[in-house]
N, C-alpha and C positions, 0 to 999 in steps of 0.2 A: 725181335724187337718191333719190327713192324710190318715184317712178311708174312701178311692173309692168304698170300696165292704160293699155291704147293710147287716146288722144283719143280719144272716140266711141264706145267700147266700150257695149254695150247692156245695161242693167241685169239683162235674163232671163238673159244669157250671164254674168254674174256669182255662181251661186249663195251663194258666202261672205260676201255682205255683207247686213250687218244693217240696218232703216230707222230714223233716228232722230226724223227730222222733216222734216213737210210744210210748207215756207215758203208764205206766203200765194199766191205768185203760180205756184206748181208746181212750185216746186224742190224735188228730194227731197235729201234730207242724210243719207249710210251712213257708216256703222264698218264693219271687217271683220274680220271672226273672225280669231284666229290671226295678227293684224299685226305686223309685228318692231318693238318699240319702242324701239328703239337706230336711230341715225343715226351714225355712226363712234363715236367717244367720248361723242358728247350722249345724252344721254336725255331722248324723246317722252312727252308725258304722252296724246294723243291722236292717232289722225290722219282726217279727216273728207273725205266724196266727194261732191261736188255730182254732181249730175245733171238735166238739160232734156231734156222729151220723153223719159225713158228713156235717155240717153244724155249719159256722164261728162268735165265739162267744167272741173271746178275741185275743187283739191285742196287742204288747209288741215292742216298740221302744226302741232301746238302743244306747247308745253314751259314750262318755268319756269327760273329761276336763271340769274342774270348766267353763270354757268360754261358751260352750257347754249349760252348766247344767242354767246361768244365760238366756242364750237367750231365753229357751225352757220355762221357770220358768214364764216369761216376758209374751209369748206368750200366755199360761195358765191362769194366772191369769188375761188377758186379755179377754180371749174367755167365761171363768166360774169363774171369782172374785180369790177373796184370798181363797186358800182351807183350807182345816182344818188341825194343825198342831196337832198330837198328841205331839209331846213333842219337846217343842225349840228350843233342844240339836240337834235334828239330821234334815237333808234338806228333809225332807218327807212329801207330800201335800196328800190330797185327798180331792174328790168332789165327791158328791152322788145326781146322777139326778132318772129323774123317770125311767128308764129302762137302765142304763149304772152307773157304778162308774168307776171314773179314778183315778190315784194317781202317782206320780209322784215323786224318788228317788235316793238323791243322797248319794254319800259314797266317803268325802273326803281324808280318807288313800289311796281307789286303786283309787281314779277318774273317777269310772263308775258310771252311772246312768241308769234308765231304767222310760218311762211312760207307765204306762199300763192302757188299757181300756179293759172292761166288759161286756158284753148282759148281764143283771141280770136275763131276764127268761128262757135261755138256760143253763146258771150259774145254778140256782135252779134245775135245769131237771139235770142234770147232776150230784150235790148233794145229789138227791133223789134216781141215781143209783146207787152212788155209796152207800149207807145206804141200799138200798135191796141187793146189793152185799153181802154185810157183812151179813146180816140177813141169806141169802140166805147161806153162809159159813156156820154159826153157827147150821141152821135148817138140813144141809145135816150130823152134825155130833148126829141127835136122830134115832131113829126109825121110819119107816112109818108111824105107827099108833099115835108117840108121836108129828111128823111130822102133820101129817094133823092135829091132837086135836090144835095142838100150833096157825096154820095157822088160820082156823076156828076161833080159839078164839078171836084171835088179829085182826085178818082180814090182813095180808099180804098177796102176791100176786094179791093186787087190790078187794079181796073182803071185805064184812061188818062182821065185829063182831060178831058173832053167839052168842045167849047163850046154858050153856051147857044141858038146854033141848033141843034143837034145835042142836048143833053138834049130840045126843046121838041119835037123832031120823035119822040123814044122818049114823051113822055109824051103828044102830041098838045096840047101848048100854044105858045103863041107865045111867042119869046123875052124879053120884055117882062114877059113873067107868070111866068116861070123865072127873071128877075131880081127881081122881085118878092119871091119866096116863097124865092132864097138869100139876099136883103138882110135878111128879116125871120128866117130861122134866125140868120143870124150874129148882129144883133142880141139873139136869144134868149137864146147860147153868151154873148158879150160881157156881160150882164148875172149872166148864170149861174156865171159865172167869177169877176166882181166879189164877189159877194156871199157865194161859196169862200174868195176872200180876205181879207173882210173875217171870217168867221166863224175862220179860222186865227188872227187876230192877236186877236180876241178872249177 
């Protein structure tokens, strides 16, 4: 509809685009100079370019005005059929192709809308960091030794699953004692988690 710049494309290789903001977990968010702000008849009030790792994965067009919201809707349903409504009630579409979801939303109190489009396997990569993020949070608050037993076991950081005859023989402990010391991490996590949760609903 209005994506010039090919999935993946690398941010260096882009010089027209401006940064606007650094989301918490690395995602950068550009404008781009000199953007056409017409969409056939609609008129875009913005249009915004994710990016992971330097490279462009999600795209967010925004507008306002029911008029706006029907033209674009028109054109959509045009390019990839009637999307799917989750619920009747509200003007929200989505389509799921093999490597992109789009989905397209309006909100008739303030008169904004926004369509957004997806890379799904940059989406995924970027999913997956952020989950070793958190892992990565939780592991840094055991011990070394409960650290690597945990790691080993589960296989994070990209390696395979050990058993714990096989950790006890890398650390030079007997299996017994590698079950030990990953019984008393989990414990550790399981408490550490509880008490996350209870601190949320607090």
């Amino acid at each position: 509809m209005m994506k010039e710049i090919e999935w993946g494309a690398n941010i260096s290789d882009l010089p027209d685009m401006v940064l606007m903001e650094v989301v918490g977990d690395g995602k950068k968010v550009y404008t781009r100079e000199g953007q056409k702000m017409k969409i056939g008849d609609a008129d875009i009030e913005r249009v915004m370019y994710g990016f992971h790792k330097e490279r462009f994965y999600e795209l967010e067009i925004h507008f306002r005005s029911f008029f706006n919201f029907v033209k674009l809707k028109e054109i959509l349903f045009k390019l990839y059929g009637p999307g799917l409504q989750p619920s009747r009630f509200l003007e929200t579409y989505h389509w799921y192709r093999k490597e992109t979801s789009v989905f397209l939303s309006y909100d008739e109190k303030t008169g904004k809308g926004v369509i957004g489009y997806t890379f799904l396997p940059i989406y995924k990569e970027r999913q997956e960091d952020k989950k070793l993020q958190e892992v990565s949070s939780w592991l840094a608050l055991l011990t070394e030794k409960e650290r690597r037993v945990i790691t080993l076991r589960f296989g994070f950081n990209g390696e395979d699953p050990l058993t714990l005859e096989s950790i006890g023989e890398r650390l030079g402990l007997p299996p017994e004692k590698v079950h030990q010391i990953g019984a008393r991490a989990i414990e550790k996590l399981r408490k550490i988690s509880k008490k996350k949760d209870k601190d949320l609903v607090a």
